[in-house]
C-alpha positions in Angstrom: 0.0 0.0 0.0 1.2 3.8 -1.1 1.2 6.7 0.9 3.1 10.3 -1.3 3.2 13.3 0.4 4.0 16.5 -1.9 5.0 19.9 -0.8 5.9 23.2 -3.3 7.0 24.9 0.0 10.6 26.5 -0.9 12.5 25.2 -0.9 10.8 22.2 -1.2 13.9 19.8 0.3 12.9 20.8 3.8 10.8 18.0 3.5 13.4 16.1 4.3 13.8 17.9 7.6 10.5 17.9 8.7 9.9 14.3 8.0 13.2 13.3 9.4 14.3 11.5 6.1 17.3 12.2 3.8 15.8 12.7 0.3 18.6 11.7 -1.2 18.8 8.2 -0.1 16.0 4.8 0.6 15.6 3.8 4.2 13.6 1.0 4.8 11.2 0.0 8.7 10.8 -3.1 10.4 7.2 -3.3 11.2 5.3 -6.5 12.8 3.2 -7.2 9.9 6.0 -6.1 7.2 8.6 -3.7 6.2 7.8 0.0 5.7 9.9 2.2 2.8 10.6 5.5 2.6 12.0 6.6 -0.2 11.5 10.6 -2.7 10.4 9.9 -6.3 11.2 13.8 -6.7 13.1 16.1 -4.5 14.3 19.5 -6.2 14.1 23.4 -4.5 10.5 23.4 -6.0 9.1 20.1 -5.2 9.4 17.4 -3.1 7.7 14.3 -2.8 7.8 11.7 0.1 6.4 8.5 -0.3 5.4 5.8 2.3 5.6 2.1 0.9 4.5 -0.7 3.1 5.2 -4.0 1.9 2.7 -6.2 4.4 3.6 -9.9 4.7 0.4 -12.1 5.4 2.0 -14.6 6.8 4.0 -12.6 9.6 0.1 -10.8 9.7 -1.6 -13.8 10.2 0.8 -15.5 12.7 0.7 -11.8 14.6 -2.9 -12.9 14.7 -2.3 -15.9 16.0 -0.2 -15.3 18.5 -1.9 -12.0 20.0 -0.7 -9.8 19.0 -2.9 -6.7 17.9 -5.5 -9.6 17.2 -7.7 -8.2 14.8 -11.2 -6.5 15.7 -13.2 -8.0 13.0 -15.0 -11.8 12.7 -12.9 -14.9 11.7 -12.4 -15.7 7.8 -14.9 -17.5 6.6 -12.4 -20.0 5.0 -9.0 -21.7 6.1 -7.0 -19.5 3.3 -9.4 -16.1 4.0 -6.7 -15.0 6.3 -3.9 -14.8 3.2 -6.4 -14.3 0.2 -7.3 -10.8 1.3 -7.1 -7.2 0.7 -5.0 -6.3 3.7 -1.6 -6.0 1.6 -2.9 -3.8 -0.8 -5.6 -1.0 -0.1 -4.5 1.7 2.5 -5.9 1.1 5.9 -5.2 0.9 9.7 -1.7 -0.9 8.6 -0.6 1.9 7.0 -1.7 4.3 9.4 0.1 2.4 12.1 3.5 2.4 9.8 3.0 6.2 9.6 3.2 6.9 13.2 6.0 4.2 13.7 8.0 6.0 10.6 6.8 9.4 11.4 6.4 9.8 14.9 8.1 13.2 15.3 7.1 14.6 12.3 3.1 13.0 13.6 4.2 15.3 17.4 5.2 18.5 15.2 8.9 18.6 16.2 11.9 19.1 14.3 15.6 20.1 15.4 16.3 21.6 12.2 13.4 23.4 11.2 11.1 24.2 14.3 9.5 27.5 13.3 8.3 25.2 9.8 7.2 22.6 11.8 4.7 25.4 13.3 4.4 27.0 10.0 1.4 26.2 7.3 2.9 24.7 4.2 1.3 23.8 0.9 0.7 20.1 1.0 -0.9 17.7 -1.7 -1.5 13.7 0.1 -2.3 11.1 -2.6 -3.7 7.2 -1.4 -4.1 5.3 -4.8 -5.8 2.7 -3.1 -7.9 3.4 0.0 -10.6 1.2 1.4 -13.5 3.2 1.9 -17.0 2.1 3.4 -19.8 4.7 2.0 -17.6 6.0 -1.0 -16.3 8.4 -2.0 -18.8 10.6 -0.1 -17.3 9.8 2.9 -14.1 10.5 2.7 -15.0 14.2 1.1 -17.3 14.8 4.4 -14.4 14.2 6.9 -11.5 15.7 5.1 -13.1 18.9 3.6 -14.7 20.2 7.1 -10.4 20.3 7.9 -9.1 22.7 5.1 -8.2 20.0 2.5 -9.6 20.3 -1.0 -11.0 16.3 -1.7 -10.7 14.4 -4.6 -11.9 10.9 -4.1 -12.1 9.1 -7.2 -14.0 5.7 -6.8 -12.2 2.8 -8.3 -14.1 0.4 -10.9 -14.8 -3.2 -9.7 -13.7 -4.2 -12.7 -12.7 -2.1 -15.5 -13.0 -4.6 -18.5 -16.7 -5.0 -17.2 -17.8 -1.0 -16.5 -21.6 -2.5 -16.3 -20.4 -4.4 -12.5 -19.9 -0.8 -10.7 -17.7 1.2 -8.7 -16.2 -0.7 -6.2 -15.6 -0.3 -2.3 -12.1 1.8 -2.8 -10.8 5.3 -4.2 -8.1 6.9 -5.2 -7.8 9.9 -2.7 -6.2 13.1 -3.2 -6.0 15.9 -0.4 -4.4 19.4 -1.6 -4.4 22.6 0.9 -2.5 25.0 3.2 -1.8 23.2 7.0 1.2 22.4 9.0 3.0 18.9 8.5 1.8 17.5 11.7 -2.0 18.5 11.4 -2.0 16.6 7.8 -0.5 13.4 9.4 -2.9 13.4 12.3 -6.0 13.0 10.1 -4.6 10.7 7.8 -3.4 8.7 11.1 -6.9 9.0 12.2 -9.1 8.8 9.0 -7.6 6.2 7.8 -9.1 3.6 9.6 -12.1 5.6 9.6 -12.4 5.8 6.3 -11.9 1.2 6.0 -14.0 1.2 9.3 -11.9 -1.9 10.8 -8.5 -2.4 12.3 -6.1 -5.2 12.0 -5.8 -5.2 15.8 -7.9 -5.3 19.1 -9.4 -2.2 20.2 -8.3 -1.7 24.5 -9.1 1.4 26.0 -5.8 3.4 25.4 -7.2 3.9 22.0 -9.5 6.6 23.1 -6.2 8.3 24.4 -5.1 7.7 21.0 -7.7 9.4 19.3 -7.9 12.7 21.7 -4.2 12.9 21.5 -4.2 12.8 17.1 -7.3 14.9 17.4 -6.5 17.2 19.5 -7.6 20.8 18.3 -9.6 19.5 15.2 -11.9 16.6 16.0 -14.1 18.4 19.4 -15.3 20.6 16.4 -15.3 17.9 13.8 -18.8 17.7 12.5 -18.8 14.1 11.9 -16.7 13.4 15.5 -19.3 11.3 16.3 -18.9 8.8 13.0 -15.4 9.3 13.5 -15.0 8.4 17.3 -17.8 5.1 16.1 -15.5 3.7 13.3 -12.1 4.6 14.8 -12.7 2.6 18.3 -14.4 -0.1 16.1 -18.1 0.7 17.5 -17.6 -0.1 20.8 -20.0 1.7 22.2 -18.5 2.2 25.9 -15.3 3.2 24.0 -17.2 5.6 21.9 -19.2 7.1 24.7 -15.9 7.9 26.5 -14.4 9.5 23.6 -17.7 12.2 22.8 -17.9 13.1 26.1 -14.7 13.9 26.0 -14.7 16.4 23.2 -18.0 17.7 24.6 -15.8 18.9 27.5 -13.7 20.7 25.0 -16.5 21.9 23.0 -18.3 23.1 26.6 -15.1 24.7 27.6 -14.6 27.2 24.3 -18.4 27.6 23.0 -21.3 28.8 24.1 -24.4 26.9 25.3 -26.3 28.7 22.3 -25.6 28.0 18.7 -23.0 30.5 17.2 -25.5 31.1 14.3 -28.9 32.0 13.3 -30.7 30.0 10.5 -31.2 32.3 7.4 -32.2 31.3 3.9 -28.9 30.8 1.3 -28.4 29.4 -1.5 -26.5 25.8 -1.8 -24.2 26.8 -3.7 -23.2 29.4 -0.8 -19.3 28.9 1.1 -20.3 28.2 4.7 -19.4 30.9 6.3 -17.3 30.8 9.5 -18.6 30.4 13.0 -19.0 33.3 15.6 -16.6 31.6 18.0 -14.2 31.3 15.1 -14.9 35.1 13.8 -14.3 36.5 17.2 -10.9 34.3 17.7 -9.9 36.3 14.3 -11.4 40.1 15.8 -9.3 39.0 19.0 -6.2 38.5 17.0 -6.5 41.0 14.6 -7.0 43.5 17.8 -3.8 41.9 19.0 -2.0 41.9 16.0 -2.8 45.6 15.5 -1.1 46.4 19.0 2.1 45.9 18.5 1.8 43.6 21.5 4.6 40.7 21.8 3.9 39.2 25.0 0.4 38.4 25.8 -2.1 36.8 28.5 -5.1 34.7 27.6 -6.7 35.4 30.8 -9.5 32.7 31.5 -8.1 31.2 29.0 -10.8 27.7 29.4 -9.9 24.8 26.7 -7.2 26.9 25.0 -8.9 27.8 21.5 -7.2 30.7 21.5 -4.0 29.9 22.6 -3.6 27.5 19.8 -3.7 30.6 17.7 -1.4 32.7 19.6 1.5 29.5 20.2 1.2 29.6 16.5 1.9 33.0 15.4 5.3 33.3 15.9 5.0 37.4 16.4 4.0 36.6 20.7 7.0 35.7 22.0 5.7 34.9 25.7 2.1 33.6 25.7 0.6 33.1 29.1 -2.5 31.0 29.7 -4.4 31.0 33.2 -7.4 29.5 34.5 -8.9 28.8 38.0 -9.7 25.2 36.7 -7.1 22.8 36.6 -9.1 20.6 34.0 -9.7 23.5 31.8 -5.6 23.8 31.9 -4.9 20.4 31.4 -7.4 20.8 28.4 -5.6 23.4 27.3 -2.3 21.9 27.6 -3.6 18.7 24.9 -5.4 21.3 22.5 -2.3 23.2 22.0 0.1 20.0 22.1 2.2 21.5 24.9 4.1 18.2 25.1 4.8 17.6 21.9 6.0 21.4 20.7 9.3 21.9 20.0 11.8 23.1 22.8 12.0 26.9 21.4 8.1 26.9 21.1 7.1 24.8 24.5 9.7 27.9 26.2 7.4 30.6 24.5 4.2 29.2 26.5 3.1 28.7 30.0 -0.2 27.8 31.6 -1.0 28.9 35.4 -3.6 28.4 37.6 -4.6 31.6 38.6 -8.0 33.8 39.5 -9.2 37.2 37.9 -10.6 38.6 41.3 -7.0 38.1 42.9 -3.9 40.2 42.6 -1.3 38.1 41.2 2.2 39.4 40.5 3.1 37.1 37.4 0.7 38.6 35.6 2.3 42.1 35.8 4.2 44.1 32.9 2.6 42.0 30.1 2.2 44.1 26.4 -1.6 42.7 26.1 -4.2 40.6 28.1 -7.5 39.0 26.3 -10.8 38.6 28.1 -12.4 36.4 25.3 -15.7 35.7 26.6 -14.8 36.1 30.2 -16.7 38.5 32.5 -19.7 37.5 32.4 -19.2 34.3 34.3 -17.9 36.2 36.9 -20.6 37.3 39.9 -21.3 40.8 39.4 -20.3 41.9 43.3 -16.9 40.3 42.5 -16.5 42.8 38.8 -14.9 45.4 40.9 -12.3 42.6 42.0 -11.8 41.3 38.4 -11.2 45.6 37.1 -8.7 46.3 40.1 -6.8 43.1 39.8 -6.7 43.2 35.9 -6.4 47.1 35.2 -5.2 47.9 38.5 -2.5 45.7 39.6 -1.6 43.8 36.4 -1.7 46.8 34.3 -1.3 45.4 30.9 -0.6 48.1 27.9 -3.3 47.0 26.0 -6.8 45.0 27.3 -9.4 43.2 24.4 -12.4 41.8 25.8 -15.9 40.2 24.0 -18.7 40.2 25.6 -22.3 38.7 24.1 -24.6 41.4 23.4 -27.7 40.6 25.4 -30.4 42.2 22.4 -28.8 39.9 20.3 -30.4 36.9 21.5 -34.1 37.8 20.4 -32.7 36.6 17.4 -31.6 32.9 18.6 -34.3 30.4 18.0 -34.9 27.8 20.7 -33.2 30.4 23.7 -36.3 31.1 26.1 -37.4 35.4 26.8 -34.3 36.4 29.6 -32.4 33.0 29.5 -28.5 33.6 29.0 -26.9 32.3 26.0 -25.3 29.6 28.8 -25.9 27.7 31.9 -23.0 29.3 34.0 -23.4 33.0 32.7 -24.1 35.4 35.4 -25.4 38.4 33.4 -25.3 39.4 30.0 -24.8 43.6 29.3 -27.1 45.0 26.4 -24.9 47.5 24.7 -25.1 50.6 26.6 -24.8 48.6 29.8 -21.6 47.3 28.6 -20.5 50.9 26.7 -20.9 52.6 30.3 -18.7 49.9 31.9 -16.0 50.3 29.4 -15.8 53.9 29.5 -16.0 53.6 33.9 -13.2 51.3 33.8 -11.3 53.7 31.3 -11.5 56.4 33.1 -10.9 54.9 36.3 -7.6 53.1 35.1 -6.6 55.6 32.4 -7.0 54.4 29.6 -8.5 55.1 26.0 -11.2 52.7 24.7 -13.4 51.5 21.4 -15.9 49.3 21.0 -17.3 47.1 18.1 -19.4 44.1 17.3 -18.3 41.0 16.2 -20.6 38.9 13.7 -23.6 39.9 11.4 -24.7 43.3 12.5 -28.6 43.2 12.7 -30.2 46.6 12.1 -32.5 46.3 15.1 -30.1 44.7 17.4 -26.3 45.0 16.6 -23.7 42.0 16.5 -24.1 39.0 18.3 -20.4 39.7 20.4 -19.6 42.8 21.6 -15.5 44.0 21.4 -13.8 46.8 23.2 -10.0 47.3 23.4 -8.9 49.6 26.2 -5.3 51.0 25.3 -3.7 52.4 28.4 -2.9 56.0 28.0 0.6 57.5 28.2 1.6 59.0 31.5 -1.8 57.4 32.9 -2.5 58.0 36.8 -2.3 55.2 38.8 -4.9 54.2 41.6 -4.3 55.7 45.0 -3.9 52.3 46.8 -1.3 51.1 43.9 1.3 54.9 45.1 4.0 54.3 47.1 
């Protein structure tokens, strides 16, 4: 079975680097159902392609079956020779995705001696499976890869092709192209794989849910077929599978709220689907951040880490500092962004700390920026004047961006009750001239300059779903009387 990986990045050798494989020469893997190789049919400054050979032996896979070891998930052959007269050598599957985190394993955990800041960097990247198992079609594989930035083509393969008449049969030829870092692209196709044939050649334990968050992380909470995906890639065991969802509810729990980011309108199919709100405030957030010059930033309440990711991967913060009263909300964190499998010089740019916003705390002092992404309102009104003096009081930070919802807003959310909050554990929510008098109290209190826009859609009756201010302390700004020596 054939694995190519192709990248125009230049120049396009670096490859090599990332993948941890000398271009110029054919290395070859011991693996307990074969030997994997690893060799470049191309490799110049403007492309470079990789590909992944493994030659399966059935008989060392059918003694490994024998003998226990990964012990196949799916029913005994039907006949004595069923066990060497198979597919299993041929079409891409859980054997080959199993090889590529053998052969791959530090390119699979984003690190790379040689080329870190690549290894964190986007990169043009075209995947090609000839031969791919795949139960549902070609259907199938375009619904789980295209939801992840890849551009699908999924060509189904004729059962025979001197007899068109007999069909398509139950494999494609699969080609991914698009824009993503090395280690994202061989996390799905470590995952979706298997998906995609919906078996494995081994038994299914428990540390395979493990498996799954850990190659998931930071794409599959959001996944909109994570629950197909969690079914087929723990081999429907349901206990398994239950673990696994509400797992990534967690995650989803921790970064969205309880109401749907969208409101239904009428569009045309042929429409783009547009971008979430969670995902267009991340981008107001950090285009707010970007815009202050700020290099070292806090993510204050920083719950499941969605925007952390972002800001671990922008390579202009070069101190990024994530805290969070929960410890599970950290330790979340910590898998989204990968914090233990980052690079050295990356892992040193980010640190999560438990911490709370109605306490002075003197780490977070002298920072450029701090974000409040969706933040104050689950704090307990009588404990906001806490939150302002410990934020804009004590850790003083040159420039503060906060979002907010915008309480009006929610008239237009189908299904939320008349004065229900957009979520269970919200403890108000401002309309926009609450929240405009709050910004310019806590300006003027603290000195510093604000402005305020909406994030999302902006409704003619009721503004934007999110409300965004950024408070940019003034120059020469007077400090509080209890914070003079």
């Amino acid at each position: 079975m054939l694995l190519t990986l192709t990248t125009t990045h230049q120049p396009a050798t670096d490859l090599g680097h990332l993948l941890v494989k000398h271009p110029d020469r054919a290395q070859a893997f011991d693996v307990p159902v074969g030997t994997a190789h690893v060799f470049y049919p191309e490799a110049d400054e403007q492309r470079c392609t990789a590909a992944l050979l493994l030659d399966v032996d059935p008989l060392r896979l059918a003694g490994a079956r024998r003998c226990g070891r990964g012990g196949s998930t799916a029913a005994p052959e039907a006949f004595t020779l069923g066990q060497y007269v198979n597919d299993r050598p041929y079409a891409a599957s859980s054997l080959l995705a199993s090889a590529l985190a053998k052969v791959f394993r530090t390119a699979l955990r984003g690190e790379s001696r040689d080329r870190p800041e690549l290894a964190a960097t986007p990169i043009p990247l075209e995947v090609r499976v000839p031969v791919l198992r795949c139960r549902g079609g070609a259907e199938v594989a375009i619904r789980v890869f295209t939801p992840l930035g890849w551009t699908v083509e999924a060509t189904a393969l004729a059962l025979d092709e001197q007899h068109p008449e007999w069909g398509d049969s139950r494999y494609v030829d699969l080609r991914l192209t698009g824009t993503l870092r090395l280690s994202d692209a061989l996390n799905h196709l470590y995952v979706l794989l298997p998906v995609l044939d919906d078996a494995k050649h081994y038994w299914v334990a428990p540390d395979e849910v493990e498996k799954l968050l850990r190659a998931g992380a930071g794409w599959l909470a959001d996944h909109p077929e994570r629950g197909m995906i969690s079914r087929r890639y723990l081999a429907h065991r349901r206990a398994l599978a239950g673990q696994a969802l509400a797992r990534l509810a967690e995650q989803r729990l921790a970064d969205e709220p309880a109401v749907a980011d969208t409101v239904d309108e009428e569009t045309d199919g042929a429409t783009e689907r547009r971008p979430s709100l969670a995902a267009r405030r991340r981008e107001a957030v950090l285009a707010a951040l970007a815009e202050s010059g700020a290099g070292r930033v806090l993510d204050l309440g920083c719950g499941g880490g969605a925007l952390l990711a972002a800001l671990v991967g922008d390579r202009r913060y070069t101190e990024v500092v994530g805290t969070d009263v929960s410890p599970h909300a950290l330790a979340m964190a910590a898998r989204r962004v990968r914090l233990d499998r980052l690079p050295e010089r990356q892992r040193d740019r980010i640190t999560l700390r438990q911490s709370a916003l109605t306490y002075r705390d003197d780490r977070l002092r002298g920072y450029d920026a701090a974000v409040l992404m969706e933040v104050i309102e689950h704090v307990d009104p009588p404990r906001l004047a806490a939150l302002e003096d410990a934020v804009f009081g004590h850790a003083r930070p040159g420039t503060v961006v906060l979002t907010t919802p915008n309480a009006e807003y929610n008239v237009r959310y189908e299904g939320l009750p008349a004065g229900r909050f957009r979520h269970a554990d919200h403890r108000f929510e401002w309309t926009r001239a609450e929240f405009a008098a709050w910004v310019d109290r806590v300006a003027t209190d603290y000195g510093y300059t604000a402005r305020i826009s909406g994030v999302g859609d902006e409704d003619p009756e009721v503004g934007a779903p999110t409300q965004l201010a950024v408070l940019t302390l003034a120059a020469q700004a007077p400090t509080r009387q209890e914070d003079r020596p």
